[in-house]
N, C-alpha and C positions, 0 to 999 in steps of 0.2 A: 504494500500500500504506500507507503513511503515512499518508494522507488519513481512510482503514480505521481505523485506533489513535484519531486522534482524536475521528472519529464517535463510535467507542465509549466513550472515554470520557468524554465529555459525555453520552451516555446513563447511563451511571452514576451522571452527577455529580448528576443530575435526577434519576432514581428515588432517590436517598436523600436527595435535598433536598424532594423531595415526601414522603417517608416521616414526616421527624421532625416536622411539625406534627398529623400524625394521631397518632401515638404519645403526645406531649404529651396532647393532645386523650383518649384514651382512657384518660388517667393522673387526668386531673381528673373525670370523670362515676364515679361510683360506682356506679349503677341506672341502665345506656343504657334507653332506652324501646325497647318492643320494635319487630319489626319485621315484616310481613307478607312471604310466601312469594311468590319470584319463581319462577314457572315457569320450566324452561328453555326453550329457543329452539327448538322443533322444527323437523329437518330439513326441507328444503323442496321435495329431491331426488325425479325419477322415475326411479331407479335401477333396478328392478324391476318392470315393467308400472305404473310411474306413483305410484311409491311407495316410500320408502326404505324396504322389507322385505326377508327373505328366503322369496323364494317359489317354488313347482313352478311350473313354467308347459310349455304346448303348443304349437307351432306345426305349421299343418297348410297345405298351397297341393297346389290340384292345377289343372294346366293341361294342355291340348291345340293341338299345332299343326299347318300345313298347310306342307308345303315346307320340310323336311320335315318327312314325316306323323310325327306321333308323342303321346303321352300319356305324363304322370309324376304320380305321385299323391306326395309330401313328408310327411314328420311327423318330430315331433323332441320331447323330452322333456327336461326340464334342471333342474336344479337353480341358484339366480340368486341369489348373494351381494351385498349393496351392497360398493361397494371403497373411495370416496372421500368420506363423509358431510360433509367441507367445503363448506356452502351457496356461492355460485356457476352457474353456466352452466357454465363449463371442469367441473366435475364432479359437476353434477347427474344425469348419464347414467352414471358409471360404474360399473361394476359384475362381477361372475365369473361365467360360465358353462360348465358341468359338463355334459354329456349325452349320451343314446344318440340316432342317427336313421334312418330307414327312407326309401329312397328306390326307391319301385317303378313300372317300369312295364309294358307288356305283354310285350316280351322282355326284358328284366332285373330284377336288386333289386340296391342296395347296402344293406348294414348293418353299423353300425360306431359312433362315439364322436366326440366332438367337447369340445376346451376353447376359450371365447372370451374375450377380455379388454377392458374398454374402459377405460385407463390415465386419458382423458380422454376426455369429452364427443363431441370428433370424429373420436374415432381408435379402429375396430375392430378386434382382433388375432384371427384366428382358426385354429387346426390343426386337423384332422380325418385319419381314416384308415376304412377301410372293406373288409372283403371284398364278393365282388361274381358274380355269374352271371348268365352271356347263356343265355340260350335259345327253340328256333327254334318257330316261329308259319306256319302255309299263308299268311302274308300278307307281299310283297315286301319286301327292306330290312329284316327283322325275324327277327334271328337274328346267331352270328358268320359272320364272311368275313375268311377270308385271302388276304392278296396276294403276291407275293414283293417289291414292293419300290413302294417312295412314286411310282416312276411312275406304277404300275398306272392302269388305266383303272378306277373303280370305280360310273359313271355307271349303267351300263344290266345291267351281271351280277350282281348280289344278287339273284339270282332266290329261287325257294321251295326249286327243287331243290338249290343249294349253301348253302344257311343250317345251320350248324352250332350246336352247342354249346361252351360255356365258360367256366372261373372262372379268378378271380385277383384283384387286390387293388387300390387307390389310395388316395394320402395325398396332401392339399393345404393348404395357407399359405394364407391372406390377409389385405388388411390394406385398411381400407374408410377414406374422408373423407367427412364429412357434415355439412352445414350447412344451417341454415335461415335465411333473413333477409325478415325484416317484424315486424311487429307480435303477441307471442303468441298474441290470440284474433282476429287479423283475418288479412287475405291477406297469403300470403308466395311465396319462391322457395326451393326446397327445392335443390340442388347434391348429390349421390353418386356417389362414385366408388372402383369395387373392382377391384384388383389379386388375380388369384387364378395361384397354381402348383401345379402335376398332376404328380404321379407316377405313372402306370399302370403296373402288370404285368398283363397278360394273356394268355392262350391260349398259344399255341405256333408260330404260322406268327410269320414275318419280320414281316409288317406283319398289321394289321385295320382294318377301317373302325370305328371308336369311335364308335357310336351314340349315345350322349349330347351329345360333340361334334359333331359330323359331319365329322370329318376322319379320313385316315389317319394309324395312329400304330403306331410299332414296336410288338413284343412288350415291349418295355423303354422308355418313354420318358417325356417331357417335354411338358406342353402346358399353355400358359401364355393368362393371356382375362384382358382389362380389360373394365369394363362402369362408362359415364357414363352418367349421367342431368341434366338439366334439367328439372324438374318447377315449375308454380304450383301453392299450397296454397289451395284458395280452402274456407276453412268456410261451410255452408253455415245451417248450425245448430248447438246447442250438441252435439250429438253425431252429425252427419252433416256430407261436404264433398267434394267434387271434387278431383282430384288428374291435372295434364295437360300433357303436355310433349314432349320427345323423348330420345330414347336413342341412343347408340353401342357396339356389341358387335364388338369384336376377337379371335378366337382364334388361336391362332398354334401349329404346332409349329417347334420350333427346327431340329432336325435335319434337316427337310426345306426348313425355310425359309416351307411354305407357309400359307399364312395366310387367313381371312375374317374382312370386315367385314360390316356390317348395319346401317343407319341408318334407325332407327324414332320412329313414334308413341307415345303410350302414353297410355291415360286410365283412371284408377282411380274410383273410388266407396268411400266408407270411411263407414261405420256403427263407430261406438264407444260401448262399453259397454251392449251390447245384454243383458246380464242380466250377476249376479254371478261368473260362472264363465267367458262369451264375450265379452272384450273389446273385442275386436275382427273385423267383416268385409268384406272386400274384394276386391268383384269387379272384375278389369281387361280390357284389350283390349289387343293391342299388332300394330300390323302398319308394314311396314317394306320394304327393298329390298336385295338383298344386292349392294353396291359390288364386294365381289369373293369370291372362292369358294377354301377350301383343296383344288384337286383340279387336276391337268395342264388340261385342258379346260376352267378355269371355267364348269360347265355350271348353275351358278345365278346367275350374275350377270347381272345386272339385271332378276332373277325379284322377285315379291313372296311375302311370308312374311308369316302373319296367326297369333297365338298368342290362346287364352281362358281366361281360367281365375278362381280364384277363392282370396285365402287367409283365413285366421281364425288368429285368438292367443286362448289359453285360459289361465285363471289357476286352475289347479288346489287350491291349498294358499299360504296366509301362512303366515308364524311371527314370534313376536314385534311391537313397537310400529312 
């Protein structure tokens, strides 16, 4: 602490030992010669789709998979504050987001709101909440199903004949790390890794098979999913690049303990700034193998799973420099 006091004051003793020769100085010129206009330092941040603005911007991803079969079409709409205009790395990313999003696919929709934070660079903060309804389709697995209890066998009776209907609601946390290392416009190693936690309310029986997930989860519960990634960034031009690596997907419910993993592929293709309004597009692939299965019978494990799909980011509206 002491050490503290006299830093400080030898900082003082400097800035006003540095102060009075300029004072003198300013005391003797009568007519300073003038002086030419220093611009300031513009930000240098991509706070905002690559820009310290505030802007609307869109995100849309729609994918389909096999194993299970299933399709989700994503959109989301926001409003993107800068947070931290201190040039930098640590906070050239940060920024607020504000928005509504829609997430549908053949037997369900959630629609709801979302705030995200990025405090710094490689730290995402994000809460979301959503109402939500399942509804049944003449095609297997696609519909609600109740069970009475996380035992259940829920492998082979999702028929068409017991697919029901149903709403209710969920709210989820997460909080993402993100890194890239190499060289800015050359090859790099991309690292992400997101911590997500689920609150579901739905339906009315004891347990349901949670279509989105693919586990069983109370009328009331918890379900909690990490998702790594190891990716290489390889540009391949100034506004197109490859993107390939592998992934690890963990869902877990708590209350029952039971849990699946997924250890995949993943190879993207990214087009950037493909006109003023579509910043970005990117089709991927991702197939993989499931280690092990949230159900009594692991009856996916050591099945393969192949997912397709494709996202894009739109920059709907700037404001301001």
């Amino acid at each position: 602490m002491r050490r503290t006091f006299v830093e400080l004051a030898v900082c003082l003793t400097a800035v006003a030992c540095v102060g009075l020769p300029a004072r003198r100085a300013e005391a003797q010129v009568t007519n300073p010669p003038p002086q030419e206009d220093v611009p300031p330092v513009e930000p240098q941040g991509k706070h905002c789709l690559e820009r310290t603005q505030t802007k609307l911007g869109m995100n849309q991803q729609m994918g389909a998979s096999i194993n299970p079969l299933g399709a989700e079409h994503t959109l989301s709409f926001y409003l993107c504050v800068p947070l931290i205009r201190k040039p930098g790395a640590l906070f050239d990313l940060t920024n607020v987001q504000v928005g509504v999003m829609n997430y549908l696919s053949p037997a369900y929709m959630h629609q709801g709101g979302f705030v995200e934070v990025t405090p710094i660079s490689p730290l995402v903060l994000r809460a979301e909440i959503s109402g939500m309804t399942i509804w049944s389709l003449p095609i297997q697995s696609a519909g609600y199903y109740g069970y009475p209890s996380y035992e259940s066998d829920h492998e082979s009776d999702r028929t068409i004949e017991r697919a029901g209907r149903a709403s209710g609601w969920t709210a989820g946390m997460s909080a993402t790390l993100r890194a890239r290392l190499g060289r800015k416009d050359g090859p790099g190693l991309v690292i992400l890794d997101t911590f997500l936690a689920e609150r579901w309310s739905v339906g009315d029986a004891p347990v349901y098979y949670n279509l989105r997930r693919d586990v069983l989860a109370a009328e009331k519960d918890w379900i909690l999913r990490n998702t790594g990634a190891l990716l290489a960034d390889i540009p391949i031009g100034f506004d197109y690049g490859v993107r390939a690596g592998v992934s690890d997907w963990t869902t877990i419910v708590p209350a029952s303990g039971q849990f699946s993993n997924v250890v995949l592929g993943l190879l993207a293709v990214r087009f950037l700034n493909v006109s003023a309004t579509v910043r970005e597009i990117q089709p991927f692939v991702i197939s993989g193998v499931y280690t092990h299965h949230a159900s009594v019978s692991q009856f996916r494990r050591g099945e393969a799973t192949v997912m397709l799909g494709a996202s894009a980011i739109y920059e709907v509206a700037a404001f301001g420099n």
